[in-house]
C-alpha positions as CSV (number, residue, x, y, z in Angstrom):
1,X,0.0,0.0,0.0
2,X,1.1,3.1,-1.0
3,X,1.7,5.9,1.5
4,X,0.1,9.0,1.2
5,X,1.8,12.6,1.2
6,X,0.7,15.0,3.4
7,X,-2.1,17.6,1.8
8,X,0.3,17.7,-1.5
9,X,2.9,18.8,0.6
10,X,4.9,16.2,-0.1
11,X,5.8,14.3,2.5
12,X,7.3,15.0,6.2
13,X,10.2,16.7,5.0
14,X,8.3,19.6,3.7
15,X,6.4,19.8,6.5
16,X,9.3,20.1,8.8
17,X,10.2,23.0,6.6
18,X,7.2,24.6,6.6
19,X,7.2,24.3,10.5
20,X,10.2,25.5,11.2
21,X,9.8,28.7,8.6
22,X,6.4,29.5,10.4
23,X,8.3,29.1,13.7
24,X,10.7,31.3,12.3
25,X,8.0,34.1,11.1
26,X,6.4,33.9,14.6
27,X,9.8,34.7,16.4
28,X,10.6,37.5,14.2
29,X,7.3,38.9,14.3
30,X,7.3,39.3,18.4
31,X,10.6,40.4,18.5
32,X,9.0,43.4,16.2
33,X,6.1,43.5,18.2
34,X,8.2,44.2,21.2
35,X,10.6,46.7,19.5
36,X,7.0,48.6,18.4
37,X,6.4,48.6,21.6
38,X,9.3,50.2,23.3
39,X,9.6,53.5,20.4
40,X,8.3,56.3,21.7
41,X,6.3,58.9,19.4
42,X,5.8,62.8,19.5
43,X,3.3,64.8,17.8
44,X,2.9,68.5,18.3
45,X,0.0,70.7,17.5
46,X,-0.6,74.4,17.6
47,X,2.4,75.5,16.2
48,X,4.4,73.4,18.5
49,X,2.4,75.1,21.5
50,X,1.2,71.6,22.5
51,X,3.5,68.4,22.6
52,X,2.8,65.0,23.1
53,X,5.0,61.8,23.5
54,X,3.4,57.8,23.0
55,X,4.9,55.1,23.4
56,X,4.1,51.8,20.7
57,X,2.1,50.5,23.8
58,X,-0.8,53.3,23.3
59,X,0.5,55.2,26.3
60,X,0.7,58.9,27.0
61,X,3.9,59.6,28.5
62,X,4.2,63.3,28.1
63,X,1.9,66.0,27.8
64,X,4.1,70.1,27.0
65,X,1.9,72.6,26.9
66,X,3.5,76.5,26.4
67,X,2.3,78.9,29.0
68,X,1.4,80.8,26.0
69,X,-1.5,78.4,24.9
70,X,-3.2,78.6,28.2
71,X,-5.6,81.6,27.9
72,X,-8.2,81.6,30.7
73,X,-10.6,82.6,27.9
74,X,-10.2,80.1,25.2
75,X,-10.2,76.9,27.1
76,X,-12.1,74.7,24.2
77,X,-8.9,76.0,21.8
78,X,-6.1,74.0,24.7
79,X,-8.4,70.6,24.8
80,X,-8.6,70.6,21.1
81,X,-4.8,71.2,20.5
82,X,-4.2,68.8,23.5
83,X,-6.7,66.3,21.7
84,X,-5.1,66.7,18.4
85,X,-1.1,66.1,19.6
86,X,-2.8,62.8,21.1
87,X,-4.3,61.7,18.2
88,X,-1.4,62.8,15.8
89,X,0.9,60.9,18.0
90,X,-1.3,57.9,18.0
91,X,-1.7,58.0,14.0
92,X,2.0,57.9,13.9
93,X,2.4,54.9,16.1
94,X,-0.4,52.8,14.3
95,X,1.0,54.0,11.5
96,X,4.6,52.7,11.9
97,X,2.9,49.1,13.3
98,X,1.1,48.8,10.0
99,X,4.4,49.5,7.8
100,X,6.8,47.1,10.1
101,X,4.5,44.0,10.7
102,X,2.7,44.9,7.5
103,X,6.0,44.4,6.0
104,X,6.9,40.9,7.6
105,X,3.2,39.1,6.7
106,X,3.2,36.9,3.8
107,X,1.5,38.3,0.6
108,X,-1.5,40.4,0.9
109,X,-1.4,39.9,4.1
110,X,-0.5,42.8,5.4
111,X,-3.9,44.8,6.8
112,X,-4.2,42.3,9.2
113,X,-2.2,44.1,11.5
């Protein structure tokens, strides 16, 4: 009796292959993950009167804010140039997880990160 390969594979060599390249693609995409996660990102808005720092982790980790932005009058003007280093900042750090692990996925694979 014949023996039969393995999904047309061929046979247990391949397979060992294929499991020790996907082994190999799971390694190297933690280690990027974990690099992501230590860069840190800064955004300003306003002109530079607001600045703030991410990190690849999501986290705010500093807020700079120019005496000259705060007016007692116009506080509406400081949240939305607070809100919009944030999200500028945040952009940035999606956007360089995207390009790295976007990068490392297998053919048009790459939004899935």
């Amino acid at each position: 009796m014949a023996k039969k390969q393995f999904g047309g594979f061929g046979g247990g060599a391949n397979m060992q292959q294929l499991m020790r390249q996907a082994q190999k693609m799971q390694e190297q995409l933690a280690k990027a993950q974990e690099e992501l996660e230590t860069k840190t990102y800064e955004a300003s808005a306003g002109g530079g009167m607001v600045l703030c720092k991410v990190d690849g982790k999501h986290q705010v980790l500093e807020i700079t804010i120019k005496p000259e932005a705060v007016d007692p009058d116009d506080v509406e003007m400081l949240q939305d140039l607070v809100t919009a280093a944030i999200n500028e900042a945040m952009r940035m750090s999606d956007e360089d997880r995207e390009k790295t692990m976007g990068a490392m996925a297998p053919g048009g694979m790459g939004g899935l990160f």
